[in-house]
C-alpha positions as CSV (number, residue, x, y, z in Angstrom):
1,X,11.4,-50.0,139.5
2,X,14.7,-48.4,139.8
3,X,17.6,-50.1,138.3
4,X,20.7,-50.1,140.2
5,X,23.8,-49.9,138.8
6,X,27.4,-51.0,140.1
7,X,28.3,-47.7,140.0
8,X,26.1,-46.2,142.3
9,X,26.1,-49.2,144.5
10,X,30.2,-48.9,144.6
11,X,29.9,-45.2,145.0
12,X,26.8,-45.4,147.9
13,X,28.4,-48.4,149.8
14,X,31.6,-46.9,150.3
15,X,30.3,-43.0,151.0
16,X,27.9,-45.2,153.6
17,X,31.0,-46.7,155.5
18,X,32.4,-43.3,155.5
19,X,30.1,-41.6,157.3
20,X,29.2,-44.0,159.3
21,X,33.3,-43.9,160.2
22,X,33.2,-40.6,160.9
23,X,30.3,-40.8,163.4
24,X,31.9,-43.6,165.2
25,X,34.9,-41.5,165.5
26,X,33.1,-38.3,166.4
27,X,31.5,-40.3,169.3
28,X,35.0,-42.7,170.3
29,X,37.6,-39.8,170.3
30,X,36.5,-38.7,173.8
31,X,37.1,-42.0,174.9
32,X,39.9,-43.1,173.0
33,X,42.1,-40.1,173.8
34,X,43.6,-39.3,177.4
35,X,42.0,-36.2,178.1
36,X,43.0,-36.1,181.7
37,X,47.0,-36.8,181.1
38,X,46.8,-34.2,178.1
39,X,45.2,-31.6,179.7
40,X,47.1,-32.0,183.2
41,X,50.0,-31.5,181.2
42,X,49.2,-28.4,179.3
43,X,47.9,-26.8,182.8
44,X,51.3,-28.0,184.7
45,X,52.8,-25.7,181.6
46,X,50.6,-23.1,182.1
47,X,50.7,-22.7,185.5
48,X,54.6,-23.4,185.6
49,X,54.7,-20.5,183.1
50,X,52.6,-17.7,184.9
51,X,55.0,-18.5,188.0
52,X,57.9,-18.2,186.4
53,X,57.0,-14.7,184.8
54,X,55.5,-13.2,188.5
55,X,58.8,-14.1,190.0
56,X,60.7,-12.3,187.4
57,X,58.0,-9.5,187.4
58,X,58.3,-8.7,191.1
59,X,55.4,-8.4,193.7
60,X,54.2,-4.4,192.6
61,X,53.6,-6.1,188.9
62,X,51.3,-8.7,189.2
63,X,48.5,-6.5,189.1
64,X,49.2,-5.1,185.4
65,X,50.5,-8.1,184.3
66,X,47.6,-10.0,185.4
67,X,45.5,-7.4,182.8
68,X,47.0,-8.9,180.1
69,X,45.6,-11.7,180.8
70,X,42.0,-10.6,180.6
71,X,40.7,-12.3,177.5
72,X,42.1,-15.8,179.1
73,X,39.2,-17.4,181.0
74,X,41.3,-18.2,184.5
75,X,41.6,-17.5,187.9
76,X,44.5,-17.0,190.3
77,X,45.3,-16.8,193.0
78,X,48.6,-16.4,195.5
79,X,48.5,-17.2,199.4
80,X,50.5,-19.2,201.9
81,X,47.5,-20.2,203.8
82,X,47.4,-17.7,206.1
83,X,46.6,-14.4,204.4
84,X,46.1,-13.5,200.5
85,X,48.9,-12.1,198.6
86,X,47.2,-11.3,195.5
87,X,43.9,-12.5,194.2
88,X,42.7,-11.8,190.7
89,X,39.4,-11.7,191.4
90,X,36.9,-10.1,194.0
91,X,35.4,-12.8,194.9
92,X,37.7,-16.0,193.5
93,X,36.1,-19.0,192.6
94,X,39.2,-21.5,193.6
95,X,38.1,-23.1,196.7
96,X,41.1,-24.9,197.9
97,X,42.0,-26.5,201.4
98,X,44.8,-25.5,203.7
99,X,46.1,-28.6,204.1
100,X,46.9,-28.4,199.9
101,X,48.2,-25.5,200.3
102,X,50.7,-26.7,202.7
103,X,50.8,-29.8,199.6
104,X,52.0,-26.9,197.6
105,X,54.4,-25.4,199.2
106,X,56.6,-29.1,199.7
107,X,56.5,-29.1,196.0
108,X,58.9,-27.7,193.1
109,X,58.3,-25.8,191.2
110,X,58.6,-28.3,188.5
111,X,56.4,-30.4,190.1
112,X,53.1,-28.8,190.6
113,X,50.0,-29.8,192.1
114,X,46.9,-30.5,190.0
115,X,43.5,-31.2,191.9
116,X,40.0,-31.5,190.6
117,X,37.4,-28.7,191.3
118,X,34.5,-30.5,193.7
119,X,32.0,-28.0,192.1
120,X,33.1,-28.8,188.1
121,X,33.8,-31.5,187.0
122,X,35.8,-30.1,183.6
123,X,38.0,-27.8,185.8
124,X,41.3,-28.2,187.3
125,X,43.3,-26.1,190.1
126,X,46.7,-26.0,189.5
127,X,49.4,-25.4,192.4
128,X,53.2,-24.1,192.4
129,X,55.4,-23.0,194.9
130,X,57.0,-19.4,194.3
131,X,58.8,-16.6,195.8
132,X,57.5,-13.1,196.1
133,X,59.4,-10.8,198.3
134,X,61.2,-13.1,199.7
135,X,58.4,-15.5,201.4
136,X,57.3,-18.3,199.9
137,X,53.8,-18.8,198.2
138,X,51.5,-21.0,196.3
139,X,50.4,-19.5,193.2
140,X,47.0,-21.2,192.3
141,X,45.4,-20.8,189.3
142,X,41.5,-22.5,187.8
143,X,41.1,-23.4,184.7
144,X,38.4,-24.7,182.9
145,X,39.3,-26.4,179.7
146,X,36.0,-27.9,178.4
147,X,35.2,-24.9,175.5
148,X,39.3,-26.4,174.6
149,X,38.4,-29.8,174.6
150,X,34.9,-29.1,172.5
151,X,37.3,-27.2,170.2
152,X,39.3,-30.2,169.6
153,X,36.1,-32.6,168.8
154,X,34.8,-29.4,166.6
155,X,38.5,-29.9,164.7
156,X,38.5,-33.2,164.8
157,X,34.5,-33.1,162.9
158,X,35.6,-31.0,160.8
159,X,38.7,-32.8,159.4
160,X,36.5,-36.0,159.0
161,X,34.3,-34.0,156.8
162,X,37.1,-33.3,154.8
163,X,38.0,-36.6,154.7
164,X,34.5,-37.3,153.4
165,X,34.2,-35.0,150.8
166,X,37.9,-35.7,149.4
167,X,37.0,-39.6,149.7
168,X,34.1,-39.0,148.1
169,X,35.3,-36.9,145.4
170,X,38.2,-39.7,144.8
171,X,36.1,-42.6,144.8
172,X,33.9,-41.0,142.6
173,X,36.7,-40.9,139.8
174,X,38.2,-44.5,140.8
175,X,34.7,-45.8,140.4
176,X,34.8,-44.3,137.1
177,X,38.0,-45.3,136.4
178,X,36.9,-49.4,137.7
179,X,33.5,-49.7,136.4
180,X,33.6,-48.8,133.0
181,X,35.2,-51.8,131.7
182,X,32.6,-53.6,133.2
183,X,30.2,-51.2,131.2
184,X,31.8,-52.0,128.4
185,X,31.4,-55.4,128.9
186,X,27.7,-55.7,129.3
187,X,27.3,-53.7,126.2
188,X,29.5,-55.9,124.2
189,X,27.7,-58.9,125.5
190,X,24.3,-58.2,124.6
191,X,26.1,-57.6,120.9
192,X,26.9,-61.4,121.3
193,X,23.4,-62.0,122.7
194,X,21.9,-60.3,119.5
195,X,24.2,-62.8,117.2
196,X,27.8,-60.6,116.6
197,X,30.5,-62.2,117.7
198,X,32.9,-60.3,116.0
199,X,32.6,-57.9,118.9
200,X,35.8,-57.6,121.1
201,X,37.1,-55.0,124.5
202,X,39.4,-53.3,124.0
203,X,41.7,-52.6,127.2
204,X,42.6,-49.2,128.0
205,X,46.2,-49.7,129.6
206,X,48.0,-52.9,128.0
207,X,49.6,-53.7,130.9
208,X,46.6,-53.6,133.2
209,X,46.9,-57.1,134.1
210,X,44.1,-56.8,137.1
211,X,41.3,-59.3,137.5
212,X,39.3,-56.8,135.6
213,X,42.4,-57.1,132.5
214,X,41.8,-61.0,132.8
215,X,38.2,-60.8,132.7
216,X,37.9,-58.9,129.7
217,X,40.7,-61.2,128.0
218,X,39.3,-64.0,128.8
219,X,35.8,-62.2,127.2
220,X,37.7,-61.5,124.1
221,X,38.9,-65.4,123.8
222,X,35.0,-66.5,124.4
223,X,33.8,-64.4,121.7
224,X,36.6,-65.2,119.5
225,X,35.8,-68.9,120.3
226,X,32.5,-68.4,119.7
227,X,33.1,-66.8,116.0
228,X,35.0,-69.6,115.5
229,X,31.8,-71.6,115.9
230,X,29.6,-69.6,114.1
231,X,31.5,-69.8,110.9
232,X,32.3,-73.6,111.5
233,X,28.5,-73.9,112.0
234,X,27.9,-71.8,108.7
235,X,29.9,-73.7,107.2
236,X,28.8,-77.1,108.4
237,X,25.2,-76.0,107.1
238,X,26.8,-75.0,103.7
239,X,28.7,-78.1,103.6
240,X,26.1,-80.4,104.2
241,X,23.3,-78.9,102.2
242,X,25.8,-78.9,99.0
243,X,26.4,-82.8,100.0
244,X,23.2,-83.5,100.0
245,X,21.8,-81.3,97.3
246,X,23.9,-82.8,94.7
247,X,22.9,-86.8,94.8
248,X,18.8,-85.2,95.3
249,X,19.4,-83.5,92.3
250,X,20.8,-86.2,90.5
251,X,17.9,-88.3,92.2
252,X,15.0,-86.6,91.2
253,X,16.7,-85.9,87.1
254,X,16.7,-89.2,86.4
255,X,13.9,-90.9,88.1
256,X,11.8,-87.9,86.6
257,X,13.4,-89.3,83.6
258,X,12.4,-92.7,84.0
259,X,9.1,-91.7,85.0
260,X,8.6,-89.4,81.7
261,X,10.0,-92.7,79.6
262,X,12.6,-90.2,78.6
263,X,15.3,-93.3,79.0
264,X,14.9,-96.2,76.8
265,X,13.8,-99.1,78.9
266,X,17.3,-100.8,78.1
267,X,19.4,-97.9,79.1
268,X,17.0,-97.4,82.7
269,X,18.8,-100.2,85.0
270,X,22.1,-98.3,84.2
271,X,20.6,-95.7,85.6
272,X,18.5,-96.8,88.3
273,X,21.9,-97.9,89.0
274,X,23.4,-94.4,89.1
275,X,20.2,-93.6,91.5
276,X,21.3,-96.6,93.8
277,X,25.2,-95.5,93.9
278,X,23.8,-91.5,94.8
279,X,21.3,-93.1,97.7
280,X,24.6,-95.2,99.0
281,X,26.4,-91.6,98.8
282,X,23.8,-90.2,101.0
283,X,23.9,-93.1,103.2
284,X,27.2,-92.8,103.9
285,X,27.2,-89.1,105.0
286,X,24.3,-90.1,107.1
287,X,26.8,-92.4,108.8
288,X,29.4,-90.1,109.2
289,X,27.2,-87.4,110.1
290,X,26.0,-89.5,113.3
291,X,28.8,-90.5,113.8
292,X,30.7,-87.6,114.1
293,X,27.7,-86.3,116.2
294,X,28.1,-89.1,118.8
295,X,32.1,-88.1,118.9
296,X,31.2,-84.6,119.4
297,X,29.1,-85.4,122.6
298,X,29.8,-86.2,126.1
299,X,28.3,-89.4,126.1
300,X,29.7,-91.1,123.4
301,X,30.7,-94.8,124.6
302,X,34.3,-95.1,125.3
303,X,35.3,-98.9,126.2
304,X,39.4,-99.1,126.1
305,X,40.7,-102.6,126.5
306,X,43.9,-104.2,125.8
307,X,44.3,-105.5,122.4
308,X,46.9,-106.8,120.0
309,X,47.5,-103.4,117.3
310,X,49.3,-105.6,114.4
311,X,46.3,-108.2,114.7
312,X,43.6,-105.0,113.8
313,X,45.4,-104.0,111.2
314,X,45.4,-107.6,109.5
315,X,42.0,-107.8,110.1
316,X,41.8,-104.3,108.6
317,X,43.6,-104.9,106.0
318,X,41.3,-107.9,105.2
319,X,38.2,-105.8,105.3
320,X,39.2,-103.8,102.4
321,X,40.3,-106.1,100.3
322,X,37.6,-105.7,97.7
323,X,38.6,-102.4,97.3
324,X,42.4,-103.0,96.7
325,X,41.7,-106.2,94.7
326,X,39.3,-104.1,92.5
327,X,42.4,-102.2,91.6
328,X,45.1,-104.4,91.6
329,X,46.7,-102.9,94.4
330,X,49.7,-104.6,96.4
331,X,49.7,-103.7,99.9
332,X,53.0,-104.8,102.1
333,X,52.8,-105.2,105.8
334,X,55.6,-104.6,108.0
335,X,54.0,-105.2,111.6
336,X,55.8,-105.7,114.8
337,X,53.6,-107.6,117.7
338,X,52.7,-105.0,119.9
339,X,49.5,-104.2,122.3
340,X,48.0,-101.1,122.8
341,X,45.2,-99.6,125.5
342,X,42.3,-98.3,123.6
343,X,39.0,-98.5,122.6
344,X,39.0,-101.3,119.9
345,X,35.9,-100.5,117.8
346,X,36.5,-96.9,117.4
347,X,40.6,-97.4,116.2
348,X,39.2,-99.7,113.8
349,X,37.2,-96.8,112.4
350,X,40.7,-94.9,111.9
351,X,42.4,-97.6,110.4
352,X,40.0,-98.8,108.1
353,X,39.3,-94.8,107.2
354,X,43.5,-94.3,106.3
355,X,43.9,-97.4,104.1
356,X,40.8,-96.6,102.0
357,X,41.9,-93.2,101.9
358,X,45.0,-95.2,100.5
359,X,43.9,-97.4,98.3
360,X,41.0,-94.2,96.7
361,X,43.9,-92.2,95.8
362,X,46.4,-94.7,94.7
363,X,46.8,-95.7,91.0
364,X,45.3,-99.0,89.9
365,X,48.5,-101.7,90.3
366,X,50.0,-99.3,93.2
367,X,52.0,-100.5,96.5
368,X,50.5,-99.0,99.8
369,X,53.0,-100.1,102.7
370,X,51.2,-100.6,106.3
371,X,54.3,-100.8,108.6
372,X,54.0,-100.5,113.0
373,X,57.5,-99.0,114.8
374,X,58.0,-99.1,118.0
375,X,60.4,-96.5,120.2
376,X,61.2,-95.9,123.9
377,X,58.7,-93.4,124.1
378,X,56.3,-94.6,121.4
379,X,54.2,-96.6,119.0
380,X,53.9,-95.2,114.9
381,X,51.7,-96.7,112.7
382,X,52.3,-95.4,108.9
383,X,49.9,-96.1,106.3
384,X,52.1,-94.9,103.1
385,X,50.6,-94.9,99.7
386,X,52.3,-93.7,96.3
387,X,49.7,-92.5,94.8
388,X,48.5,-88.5,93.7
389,X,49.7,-86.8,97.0
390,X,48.4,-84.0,98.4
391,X,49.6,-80.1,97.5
392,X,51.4,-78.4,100.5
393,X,48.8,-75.9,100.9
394,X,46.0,-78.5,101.9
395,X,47.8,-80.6,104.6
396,X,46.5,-77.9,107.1
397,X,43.1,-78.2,106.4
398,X,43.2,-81.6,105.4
399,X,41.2,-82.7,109.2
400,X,38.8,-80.1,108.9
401,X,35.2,-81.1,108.2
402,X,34.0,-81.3,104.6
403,X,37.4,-80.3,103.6
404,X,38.1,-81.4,100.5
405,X,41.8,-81.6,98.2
406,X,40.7,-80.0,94.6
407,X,42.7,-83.3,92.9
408,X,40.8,-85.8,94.9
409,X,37.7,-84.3,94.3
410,X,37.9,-84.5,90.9
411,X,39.5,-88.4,91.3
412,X,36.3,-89.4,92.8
413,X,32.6,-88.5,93.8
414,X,32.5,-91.2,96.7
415,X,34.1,-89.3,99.4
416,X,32.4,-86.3,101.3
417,X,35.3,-85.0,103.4
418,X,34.3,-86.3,106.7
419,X,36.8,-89.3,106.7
420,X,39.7,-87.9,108.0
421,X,38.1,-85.2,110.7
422,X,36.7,-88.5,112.1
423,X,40.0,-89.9,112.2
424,X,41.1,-87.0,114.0
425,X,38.3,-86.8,116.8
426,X,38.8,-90.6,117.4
427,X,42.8,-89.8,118.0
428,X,41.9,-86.5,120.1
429,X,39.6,-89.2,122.2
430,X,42.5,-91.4,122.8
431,X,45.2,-88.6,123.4
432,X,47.0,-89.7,120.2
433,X,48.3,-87.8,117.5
434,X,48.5,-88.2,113.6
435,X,51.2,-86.3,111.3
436,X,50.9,-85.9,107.5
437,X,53.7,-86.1,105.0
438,X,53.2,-85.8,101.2
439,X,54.1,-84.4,97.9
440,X,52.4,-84.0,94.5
441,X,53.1,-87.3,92.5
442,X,54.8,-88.8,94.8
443,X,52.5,-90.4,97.8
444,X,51.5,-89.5,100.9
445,X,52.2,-91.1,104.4
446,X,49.8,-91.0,107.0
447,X,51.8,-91.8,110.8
448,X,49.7,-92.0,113.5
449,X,51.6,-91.8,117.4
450,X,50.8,-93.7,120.4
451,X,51.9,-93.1,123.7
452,X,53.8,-96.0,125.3
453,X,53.2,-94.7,128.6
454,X,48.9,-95.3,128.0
């Protein structure tokens, strides 16, 4: 089977309407030009000239000047009806009626007389009044102009050839010229196919902004998507093997451990209940895991209602209070009545996620303030604690998946750096934003922004 490329089929379809062009046009132009008017006219010319070089000749020169004339493929002849004056040949081949002749002679000689010859149909006889020693004539001359008008079709093949082999020749270069790109393309993406996505097109001319200059920009921001993907999918897999690696490990040590009687029996619920706390670990970034899954897809439920905001974050408050009670942490609430549009379960996940972010990284007998402001244009919510804070060059990364701050790692094992980018997915959802103020030492402050205009 015989694969066909663009290339030829560009280069075929267009040297196919060419031709066929050309043969339409070979076969119209008879039709589509006014052979009678253009002829008539170049024989009026003709005719009008021959009579006005006799009469300057004199009668005793026609005959010589007529010789010069011997290569030309005409016939004349001069009469005034009634007898011959000259005719060129022996026997002429004009056969023309006295009553034209008499046609003739009312004329000008401006204004000749063109009639069609009965026996061919491509010939023409061609009448003008002149003088000739003193009498007056009608000089009447047959031409036949169909070898001139196959010599204009034979021109008008030829330069239609031309125009196909120049056309030709031309598209063959533009099709070069368009359909590489496209080459280019096809290569690059079976590169992607094959699992490189660092592939990119380059353009040619920068400022070819063409549908072919979009296409391939908007290939290069695919594959640069794309590589995006693959390394946060490499990474994801890295993440969440190392996340789950390190409770198995601890896991299977000391239940091995147990197992071996390696741990004195009084020591073993202490660490049983080090094997419980690494099982909750896992748990949890089962949870988060799933549910990050179910934000990620196109089917996740998404119920917004209308809902009193400062009443959540009571109740939110509430939820964790084992957490800040365990730590002998203040929190102060500074909550105007307000109502917001959104889906209530899933801001209850953000909520609860920022103020035990809060309370994790705050020192034991800390202040976290929990305060609601609302604008012309807008609701905040700022969960402020003052606890480690965060250094500069994390807050950028601080909603990426599995990212984690060095500091709060070491603060605590609980946490597996899904918290936050769940946060943020759940905010992306509702078309809200969340901005992120801290400093080493000093706290951190959390604001998320709600459109008033929901």
């Amino acid at each position: 089977m015989i694969k066909k490329s663009l290339y030829l089929k560009f280069v075929g379809t267009f040297i196919g309407v060419v031709i066929v062009s050309i043969c339409l046009s070979y076969v119209l132009t008879p039709y589509s030009l006014d052979q009678e008017k253009i002829f008539k006219e170049e024989l009026s010319k003709i005719s009008i000239g021959l009579a006005e070089v006799i009469q300057m000749a004199g009668p005793e020169d026609i005959p010589e000047l007529m010789k010069e004339f011997d290569d030309v493929e005409f016939d004349v002849i001069i009469t005034n009806g009634r007898e011959v004056f000259y005719q060129r040949e022996e026997k002429s081949s004009i056969h023309i009626k006295q009553d034209e002749i008499k046609e003739i002679l009312t004329h000008t000689l401006n204004d000749p007389v063109v009639l069609m010859d009965e026996n061919q149909s491509s010939a023409r006889i061609v009448g003008v009044p002149i003088h000739v020693s003193g009498e007056n004539y009608a000089l009447v001359t047959r031409i036949d102009y169909e070898d001139e008008f196959e010599d204009m079709q034979q021109g008008i093949f030829i330069s239609l050839l031309l125009v196909l082999l120049v056309g030709s020749l031309l598209i063959v270069l533009a099709s070069t010229y368009l359909v590489n790109p496209i080459r280019n393309l096809t290569l690059a993406a079976r590169k992607i196919a094959k699992g490189d996505f660092s592939v990119r097109v380059e353009k040619k001319n920068r400022k070819n902004q063409d549908e072919v200059g979009e296409l391939i920009d908007s290939f290069n921001h695919m594959t640069a998507e794309l590589e995006k993907l693959d390394t946060m999918r490499a990474d994801f897999v890295s993440n969440v093997s190392h996340e789950i690696q390190s409770p198995l490990t601890s896991i299977k040590g000391f239940t091995k451990a147990i197992m071996d009687d390696v741990i004195p029996k009084e020591n073993q619920k202490e660490y049983l209940n080090i094997i419980y706390q690494e099982i909750e670990r896992m748990s949890r970034l089962s949870d988060n895991l799933l549910r990050i899954a179910s934000l990620d897809s196109e089917h996740h439920p998404y119920n917004p209602t209308s809902y009193r905001l400062d009443e959540q974050l009571r109740k939110s408050v509430l939820t964790t209070e084992p957490l800040w009670h365990k730590k002998n942490i203040t929190i102060n609430l500074d909550l105007e009545p307000v109502e917001v549009y959104a889906d209530k379960d899933l801001m209850e996940q953000v909520w609860l996620n920022l103020i035990t972010n809060a309370i994790k990284y705050s020192e034991d007998g800390g202040i976290i303030d929990i305060g609601i402001r609302i604008t012309a244009s807008r609701i905040r919510v700022q969960v402020t604690d003052y606890g480690i804070g965060i250094p500069e060059a994390a807050i950028g990364n601080l909603f990426s998946r599995f990212y984690k701050v060095d500091r709060a790692r070491n603060r605590s094992d609980e946490g597996n750096g899904l918290g936050l980018s769940i946060v943020k997915k759940i905010l992306t959802i509702h078309k809200f934003s969340i901005d992120v103020k801290s400093e080493e030492g000093v706290g951190s402050t959390f604001t998320v922004k709600i459109p008033t205009n929901q």
